[in-house]
C-alpha positions in Angstrom: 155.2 104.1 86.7 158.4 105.1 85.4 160.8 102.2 85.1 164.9 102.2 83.9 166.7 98.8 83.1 170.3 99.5 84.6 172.6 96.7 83.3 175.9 96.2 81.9 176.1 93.7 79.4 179.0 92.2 77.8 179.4 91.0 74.2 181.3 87.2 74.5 181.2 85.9 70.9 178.1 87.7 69.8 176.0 86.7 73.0 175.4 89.9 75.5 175.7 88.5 79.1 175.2 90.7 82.2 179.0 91.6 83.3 178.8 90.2 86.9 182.7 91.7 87.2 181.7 95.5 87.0 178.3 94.9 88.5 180.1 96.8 91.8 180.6 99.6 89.9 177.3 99.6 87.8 175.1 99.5 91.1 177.0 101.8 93.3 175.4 105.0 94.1 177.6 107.4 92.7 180.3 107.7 89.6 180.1 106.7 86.3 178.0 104.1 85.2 176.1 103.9 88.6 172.5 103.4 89.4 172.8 107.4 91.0 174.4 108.7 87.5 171.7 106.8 85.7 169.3 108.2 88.0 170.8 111.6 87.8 170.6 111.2 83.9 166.5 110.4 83.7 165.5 113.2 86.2 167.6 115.9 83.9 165.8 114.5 80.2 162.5 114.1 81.9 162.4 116.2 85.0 161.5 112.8 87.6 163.9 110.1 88.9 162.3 106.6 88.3 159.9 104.8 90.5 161.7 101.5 89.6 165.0 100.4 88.8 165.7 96.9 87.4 169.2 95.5 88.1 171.3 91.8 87.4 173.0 91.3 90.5 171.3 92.9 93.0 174.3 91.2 96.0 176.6 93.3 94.2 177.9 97.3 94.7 176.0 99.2 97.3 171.9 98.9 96.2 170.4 99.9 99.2 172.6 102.7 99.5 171.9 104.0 95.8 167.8 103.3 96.9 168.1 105.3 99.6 170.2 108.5 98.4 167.3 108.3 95.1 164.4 108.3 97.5 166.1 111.4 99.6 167.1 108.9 102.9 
């Protein structure tokens, strides 16, 4: 099983907290920072896109979309 933590964390007075305000942007399915670049960045180091993909918020950006477009749907 090949599993990637996608999260964007950020630093408030030395305590990392997952940034719920770019979380749209972090689990959309294309552009930079998205699940599909993260994606796109695992299957060109190790030639295979995940089986798993662990997110914060999973309410926020377009999940289901980025699930489908890295399962070829």
């Amino acid at each position: 099983m090949y599993l990637v933590n996608h999260t964007l964390n950020v630093n408030v007075f030395g305590i990392f907290l997952p940034d719920r305000f770019k979380a749209g942007r972090t689990n959309a399915a294309v552009g930079q920072g998205s699940i599909g670049a993260q994606v796109d960045l695992c299957n060109s180091i190790y030639h295979r896109k995940p089986n798993v993909v662990l997110l914060d918020f999973i309410t926020e950006g377009d999940v289901l979309k980025a699930e489908r477009t890295m399962n070829g749907l």
